[in-house]
N, CA and C atoms as a LAMMPS dump frame, in Angstrom:
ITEM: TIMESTEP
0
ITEM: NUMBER OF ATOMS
354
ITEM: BOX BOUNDS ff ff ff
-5.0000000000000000e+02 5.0000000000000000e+02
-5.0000000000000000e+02 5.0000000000000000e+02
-5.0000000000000000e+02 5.0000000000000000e+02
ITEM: ATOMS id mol type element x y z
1 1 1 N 372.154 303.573 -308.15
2 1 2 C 371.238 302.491 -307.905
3 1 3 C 370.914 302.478 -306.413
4 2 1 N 369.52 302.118 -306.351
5 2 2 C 369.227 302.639 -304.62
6 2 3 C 369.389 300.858 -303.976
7 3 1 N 369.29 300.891 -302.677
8 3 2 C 369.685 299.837 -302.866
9 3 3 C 367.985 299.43 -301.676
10 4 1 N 367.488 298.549 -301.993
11 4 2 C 366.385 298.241 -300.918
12 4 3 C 366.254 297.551 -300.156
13 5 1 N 366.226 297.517 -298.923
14 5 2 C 366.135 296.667 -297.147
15 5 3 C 364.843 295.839 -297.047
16 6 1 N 365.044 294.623 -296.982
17 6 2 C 364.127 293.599 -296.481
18 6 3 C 364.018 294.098 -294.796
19 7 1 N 362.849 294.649 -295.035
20 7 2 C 361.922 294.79 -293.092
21 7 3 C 361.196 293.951 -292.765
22 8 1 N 361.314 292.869 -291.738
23 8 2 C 360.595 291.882 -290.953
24 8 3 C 359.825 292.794 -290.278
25 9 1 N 358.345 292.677 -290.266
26 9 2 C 357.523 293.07 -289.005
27 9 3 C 358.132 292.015 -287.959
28 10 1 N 357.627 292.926 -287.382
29 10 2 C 358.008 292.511 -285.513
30 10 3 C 356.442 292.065 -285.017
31 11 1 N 356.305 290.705 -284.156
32 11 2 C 355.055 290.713 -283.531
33 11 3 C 355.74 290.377 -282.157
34 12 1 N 355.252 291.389 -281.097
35 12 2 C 355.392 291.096 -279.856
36 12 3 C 354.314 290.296 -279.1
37 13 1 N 355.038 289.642 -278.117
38 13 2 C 354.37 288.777 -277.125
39 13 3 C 354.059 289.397 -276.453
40 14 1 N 352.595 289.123 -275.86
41 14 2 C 351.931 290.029 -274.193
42 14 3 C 352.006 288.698 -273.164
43 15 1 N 352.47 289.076 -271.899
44 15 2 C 352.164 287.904 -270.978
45 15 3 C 351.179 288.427 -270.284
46 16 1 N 350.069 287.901 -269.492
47 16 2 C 349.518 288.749 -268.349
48 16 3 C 350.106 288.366 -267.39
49 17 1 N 350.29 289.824 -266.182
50 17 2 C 350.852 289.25 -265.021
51 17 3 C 350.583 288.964 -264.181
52 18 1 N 348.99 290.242 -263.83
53 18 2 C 348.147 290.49 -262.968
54 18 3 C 346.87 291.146 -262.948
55 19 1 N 345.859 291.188 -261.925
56 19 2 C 345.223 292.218 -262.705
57 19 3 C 345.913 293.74 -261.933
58 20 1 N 345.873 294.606 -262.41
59 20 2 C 345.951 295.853 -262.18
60 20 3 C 345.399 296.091 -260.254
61 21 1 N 344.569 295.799 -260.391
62 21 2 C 344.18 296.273 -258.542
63 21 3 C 345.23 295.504 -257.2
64 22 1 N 346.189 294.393 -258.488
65 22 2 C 346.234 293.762 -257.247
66 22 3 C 347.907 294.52 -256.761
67 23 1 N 348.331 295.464 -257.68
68 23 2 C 349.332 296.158 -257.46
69 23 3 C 348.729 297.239 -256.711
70 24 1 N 349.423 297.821 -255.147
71 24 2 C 348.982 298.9 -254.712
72 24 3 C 349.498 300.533 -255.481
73 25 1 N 349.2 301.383 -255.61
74 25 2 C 349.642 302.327 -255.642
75 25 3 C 351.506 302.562 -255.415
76 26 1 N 352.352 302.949 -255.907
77 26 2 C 353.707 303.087 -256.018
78 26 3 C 354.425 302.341 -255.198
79 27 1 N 354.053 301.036 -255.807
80 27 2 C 354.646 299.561 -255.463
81 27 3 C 355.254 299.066 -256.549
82 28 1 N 355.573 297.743 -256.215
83 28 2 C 355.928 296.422 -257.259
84 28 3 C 355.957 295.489 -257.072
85 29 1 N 355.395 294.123 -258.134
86 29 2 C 355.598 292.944 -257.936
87 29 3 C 356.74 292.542 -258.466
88 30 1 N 357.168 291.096 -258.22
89 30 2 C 357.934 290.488 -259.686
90 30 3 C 357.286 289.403 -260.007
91 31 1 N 357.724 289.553 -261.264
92 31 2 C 356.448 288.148 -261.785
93 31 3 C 358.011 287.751 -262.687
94 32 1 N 357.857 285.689 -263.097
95 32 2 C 358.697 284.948 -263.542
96 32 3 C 358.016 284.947 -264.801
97 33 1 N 359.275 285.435 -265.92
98 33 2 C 358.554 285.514 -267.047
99 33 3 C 359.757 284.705 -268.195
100 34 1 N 359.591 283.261 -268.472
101 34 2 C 360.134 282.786 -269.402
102 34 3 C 361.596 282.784 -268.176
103 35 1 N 361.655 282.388 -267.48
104 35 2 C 362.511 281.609 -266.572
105 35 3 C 363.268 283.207 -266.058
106 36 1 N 362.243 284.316 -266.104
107 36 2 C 363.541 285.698 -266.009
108 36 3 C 362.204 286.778 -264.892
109 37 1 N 363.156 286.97 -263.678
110 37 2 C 361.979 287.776 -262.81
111 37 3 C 362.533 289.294 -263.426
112 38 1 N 361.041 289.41 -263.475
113 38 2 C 360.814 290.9 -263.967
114 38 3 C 359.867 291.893 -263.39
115 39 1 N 360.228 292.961 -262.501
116 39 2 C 359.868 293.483 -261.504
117 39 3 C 358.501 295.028 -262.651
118 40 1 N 357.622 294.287 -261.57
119 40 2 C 356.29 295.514 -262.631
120 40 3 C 356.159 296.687 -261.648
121 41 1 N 356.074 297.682 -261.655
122 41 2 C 355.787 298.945 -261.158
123 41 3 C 354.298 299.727 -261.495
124 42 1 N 353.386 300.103 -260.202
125 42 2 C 352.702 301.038 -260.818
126 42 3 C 352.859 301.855 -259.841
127 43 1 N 352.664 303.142 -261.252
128 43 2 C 353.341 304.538 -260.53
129 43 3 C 352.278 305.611 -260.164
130 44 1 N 351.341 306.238 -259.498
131 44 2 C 350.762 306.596 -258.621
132 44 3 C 349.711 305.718 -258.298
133 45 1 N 348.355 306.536 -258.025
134 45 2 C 346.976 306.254 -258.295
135 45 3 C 345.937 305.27 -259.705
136 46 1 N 346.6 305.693 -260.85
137 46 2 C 346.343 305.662 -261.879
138 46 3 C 346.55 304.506 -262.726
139 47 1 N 346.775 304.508 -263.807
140 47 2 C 347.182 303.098 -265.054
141 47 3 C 348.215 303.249 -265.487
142 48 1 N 349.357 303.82 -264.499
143 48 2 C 350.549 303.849 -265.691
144 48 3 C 351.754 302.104 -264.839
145 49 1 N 352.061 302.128 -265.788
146 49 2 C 352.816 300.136 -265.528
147 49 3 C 354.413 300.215 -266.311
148 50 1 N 355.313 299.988 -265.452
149 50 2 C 356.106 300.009 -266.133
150 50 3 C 357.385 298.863 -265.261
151 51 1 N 358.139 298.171 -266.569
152 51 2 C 358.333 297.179 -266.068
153 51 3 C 360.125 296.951 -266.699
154 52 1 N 361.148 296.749 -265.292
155 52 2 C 362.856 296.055 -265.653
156 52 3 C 362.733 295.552 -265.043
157 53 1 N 364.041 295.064 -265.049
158 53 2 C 365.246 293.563 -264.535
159 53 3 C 364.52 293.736 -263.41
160 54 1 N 364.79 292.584 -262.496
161 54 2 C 364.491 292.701 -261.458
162 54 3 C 365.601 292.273 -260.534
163 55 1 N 366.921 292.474 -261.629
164 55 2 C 368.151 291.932 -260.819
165 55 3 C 368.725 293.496 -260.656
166 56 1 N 369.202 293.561 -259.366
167 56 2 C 370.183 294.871 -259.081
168 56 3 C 371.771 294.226 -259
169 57 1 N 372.104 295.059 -260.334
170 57 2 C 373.372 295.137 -260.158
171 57 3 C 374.472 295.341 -259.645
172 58 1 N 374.334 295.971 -258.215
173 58 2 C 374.957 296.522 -257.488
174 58 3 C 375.103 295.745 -256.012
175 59 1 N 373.835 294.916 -256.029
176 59 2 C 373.695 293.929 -254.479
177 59 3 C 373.603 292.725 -255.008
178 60 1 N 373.737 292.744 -256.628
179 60 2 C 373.683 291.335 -256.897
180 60 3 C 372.732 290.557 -256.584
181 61 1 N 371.552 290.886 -256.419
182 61 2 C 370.307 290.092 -255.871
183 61 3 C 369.001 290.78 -256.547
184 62 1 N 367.93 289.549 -256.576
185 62 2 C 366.975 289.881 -257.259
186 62 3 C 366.055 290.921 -256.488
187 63 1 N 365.727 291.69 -256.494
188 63 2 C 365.219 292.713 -255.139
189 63 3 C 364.718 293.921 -255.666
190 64 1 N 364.727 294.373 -256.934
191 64 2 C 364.083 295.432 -257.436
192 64 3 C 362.837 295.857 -257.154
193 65 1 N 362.099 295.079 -257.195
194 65 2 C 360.386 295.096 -257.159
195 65 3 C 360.359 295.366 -255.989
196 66 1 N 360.891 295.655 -255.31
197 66 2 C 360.74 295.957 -253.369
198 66 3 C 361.866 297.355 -253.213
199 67 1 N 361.874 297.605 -254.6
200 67 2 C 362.566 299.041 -253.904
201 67 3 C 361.164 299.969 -253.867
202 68 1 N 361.91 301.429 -253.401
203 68 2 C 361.176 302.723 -253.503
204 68 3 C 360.66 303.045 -254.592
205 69 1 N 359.59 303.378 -254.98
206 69 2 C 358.478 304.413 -256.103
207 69 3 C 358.617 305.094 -255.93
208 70 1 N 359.339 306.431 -256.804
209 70 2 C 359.307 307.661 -256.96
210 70 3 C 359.393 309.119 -257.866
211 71 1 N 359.925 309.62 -257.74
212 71 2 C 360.254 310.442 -259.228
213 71 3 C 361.772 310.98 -259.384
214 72 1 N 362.379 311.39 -259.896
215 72 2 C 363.492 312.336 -259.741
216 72 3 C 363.221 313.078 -261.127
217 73 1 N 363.19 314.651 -261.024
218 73 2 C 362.775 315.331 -261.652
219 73 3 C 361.887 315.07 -262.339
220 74 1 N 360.741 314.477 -262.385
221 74 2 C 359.478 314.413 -263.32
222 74 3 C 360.04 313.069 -263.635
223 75 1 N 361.004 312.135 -263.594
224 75 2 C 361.397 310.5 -264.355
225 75 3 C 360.912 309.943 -263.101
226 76 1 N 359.746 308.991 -263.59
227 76 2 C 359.409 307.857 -262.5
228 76 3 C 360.698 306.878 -262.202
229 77 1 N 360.685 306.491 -261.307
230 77 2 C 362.241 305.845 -260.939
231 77 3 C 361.85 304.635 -259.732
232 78 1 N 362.809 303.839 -259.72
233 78 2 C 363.053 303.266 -258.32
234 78 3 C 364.064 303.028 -257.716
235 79 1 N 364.306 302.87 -256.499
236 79 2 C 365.539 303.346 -255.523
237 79 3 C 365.356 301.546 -255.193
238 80 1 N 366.223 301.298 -255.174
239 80 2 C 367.122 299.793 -254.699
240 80 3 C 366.615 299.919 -253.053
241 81 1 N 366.163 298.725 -252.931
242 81 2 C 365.974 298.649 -251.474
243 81 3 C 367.123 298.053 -250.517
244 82 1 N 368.136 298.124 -251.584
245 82 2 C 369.7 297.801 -250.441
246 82 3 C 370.526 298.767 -250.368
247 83 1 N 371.07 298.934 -251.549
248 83 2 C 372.185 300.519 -251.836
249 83 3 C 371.509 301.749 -251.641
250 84 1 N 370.091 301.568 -252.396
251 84 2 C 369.499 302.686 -252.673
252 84 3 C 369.907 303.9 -254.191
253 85 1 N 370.62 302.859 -255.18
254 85 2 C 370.834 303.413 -256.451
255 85 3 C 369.526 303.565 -256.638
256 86 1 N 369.086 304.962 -257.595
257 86 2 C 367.616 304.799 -258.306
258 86 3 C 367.868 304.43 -259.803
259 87 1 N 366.709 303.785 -260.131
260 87 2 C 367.185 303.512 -261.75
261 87 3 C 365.658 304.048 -262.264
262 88 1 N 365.607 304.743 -263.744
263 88 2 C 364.472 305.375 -264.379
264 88 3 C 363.487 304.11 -265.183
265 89 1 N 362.16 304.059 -264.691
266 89 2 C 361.514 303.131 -264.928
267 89 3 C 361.285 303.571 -266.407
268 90 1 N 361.834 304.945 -267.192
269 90 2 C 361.845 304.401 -268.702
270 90 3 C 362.453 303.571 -269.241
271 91 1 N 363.972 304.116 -268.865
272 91 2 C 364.924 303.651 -269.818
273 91 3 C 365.795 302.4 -269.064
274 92 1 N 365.578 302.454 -267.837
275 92 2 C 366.11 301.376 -266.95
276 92 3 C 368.025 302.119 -266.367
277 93 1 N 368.059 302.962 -266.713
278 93 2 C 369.234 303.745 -266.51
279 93 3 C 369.623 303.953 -264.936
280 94 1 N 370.587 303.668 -264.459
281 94 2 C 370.869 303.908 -263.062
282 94 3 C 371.096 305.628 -262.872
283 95 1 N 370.625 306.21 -262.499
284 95 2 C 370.19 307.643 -262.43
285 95 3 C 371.928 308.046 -261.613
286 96 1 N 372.659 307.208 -260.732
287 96 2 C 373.126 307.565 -260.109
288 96 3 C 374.707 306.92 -261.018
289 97 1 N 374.713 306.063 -261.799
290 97 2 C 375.92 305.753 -261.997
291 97 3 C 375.297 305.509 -263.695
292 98 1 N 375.997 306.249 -264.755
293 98 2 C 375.42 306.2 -266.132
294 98 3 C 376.179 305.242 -266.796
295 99 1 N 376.77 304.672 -266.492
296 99 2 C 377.499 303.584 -266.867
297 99 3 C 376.417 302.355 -266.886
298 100 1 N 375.744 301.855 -265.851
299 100 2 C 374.554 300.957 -265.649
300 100 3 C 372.88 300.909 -266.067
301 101 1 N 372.702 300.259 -267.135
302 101 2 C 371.455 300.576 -267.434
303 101 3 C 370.957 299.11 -267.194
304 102 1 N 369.676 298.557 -266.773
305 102 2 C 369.219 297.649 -266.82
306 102 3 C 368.132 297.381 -268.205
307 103 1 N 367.71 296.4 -268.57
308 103 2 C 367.074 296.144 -269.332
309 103 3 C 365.357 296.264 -269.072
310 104 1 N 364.397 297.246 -270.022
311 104 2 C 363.19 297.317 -269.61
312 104 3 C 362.181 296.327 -270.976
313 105 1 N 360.832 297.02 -269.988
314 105 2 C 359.765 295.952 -270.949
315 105 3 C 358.876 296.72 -270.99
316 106 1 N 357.905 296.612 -272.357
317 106 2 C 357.195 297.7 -272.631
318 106 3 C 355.822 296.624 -271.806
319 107 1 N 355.245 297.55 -271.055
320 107 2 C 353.72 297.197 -269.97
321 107 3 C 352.798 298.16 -270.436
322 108 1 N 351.564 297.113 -269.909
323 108 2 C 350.071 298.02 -270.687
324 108 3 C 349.408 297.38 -269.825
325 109 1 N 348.045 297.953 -270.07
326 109 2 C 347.086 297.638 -268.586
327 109 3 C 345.535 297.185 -269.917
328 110 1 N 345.169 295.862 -269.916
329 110 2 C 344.343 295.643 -271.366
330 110 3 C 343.521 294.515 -269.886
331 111 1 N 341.772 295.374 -270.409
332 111 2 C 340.936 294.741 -269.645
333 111 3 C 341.18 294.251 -268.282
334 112 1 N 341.935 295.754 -267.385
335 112 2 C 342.251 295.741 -266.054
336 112 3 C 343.204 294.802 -265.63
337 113 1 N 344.122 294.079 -266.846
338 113 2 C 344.983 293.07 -266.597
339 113 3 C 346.424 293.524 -267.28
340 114 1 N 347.26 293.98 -265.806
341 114 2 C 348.769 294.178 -266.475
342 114 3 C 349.436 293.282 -267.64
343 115 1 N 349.98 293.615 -268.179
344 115 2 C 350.682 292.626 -269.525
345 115 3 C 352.388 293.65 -269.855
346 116 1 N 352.978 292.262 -269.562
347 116 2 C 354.579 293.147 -270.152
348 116 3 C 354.477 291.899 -271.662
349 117 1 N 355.65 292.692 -272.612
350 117 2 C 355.728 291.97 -273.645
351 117 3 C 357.515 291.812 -273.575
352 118 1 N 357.406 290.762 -273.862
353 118 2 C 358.607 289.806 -274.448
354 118 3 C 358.896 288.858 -275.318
């Protein structure tokens, strides 16, 4: 006898954060989202948006969005602007200590206006 799984669709929330221009090139803001700062990244020239914690675990302070834009091996990343841990703006993974992953948010760029969902 097979046995069959009740699947809830999922509907995600979009917030807008910004529009898109007002992020420079391999920067970040943080924007307060549902009482939780969440640091947005855009990573070169282009439309790509990608968005974690904006708490660093390591300095204990909210400060992410003011680290370094960069890559390590082809993984867009950002480097802590205190320690200088990098963490991978996919997976939120501390590149330097694998034990630490932060929590990410899926971002999209809809009618030139960043949007993370939560």
């Amino acid at each position: 006898m097979s046995q069959i799984e009740s699947i809830q669709p999922t509907t995600q929330q979009w917030t807008i954060i910004c529009p898109l221009d007002r992020i420079l090139p391999n920067t970040g803001v943080c924007a307060l989202v549902n009482d939780r700062q969440i640091a947005v990244f855009r990573v070169g020239e282009g439309m790509d948006v990608y968005a974690i914690d904006n708490y660093d675990p390591f300095s204990k302070a909210n400060v992410l969005s003011r680290g370094i834009v960069g890559d390590r091996n082809g993984i867009p990343k950002v480097a802590s602007p205190i320690y200088k841990q990098n963490f991978s703006l996919l997976t939120g993974e501390c590149l330097d200590d694998s034990s630490v992953k932060l929590e990410t948010f899926s971002a999209r760029i809809v009618d030139g206006q960043v949007q993370i969902s939560n």
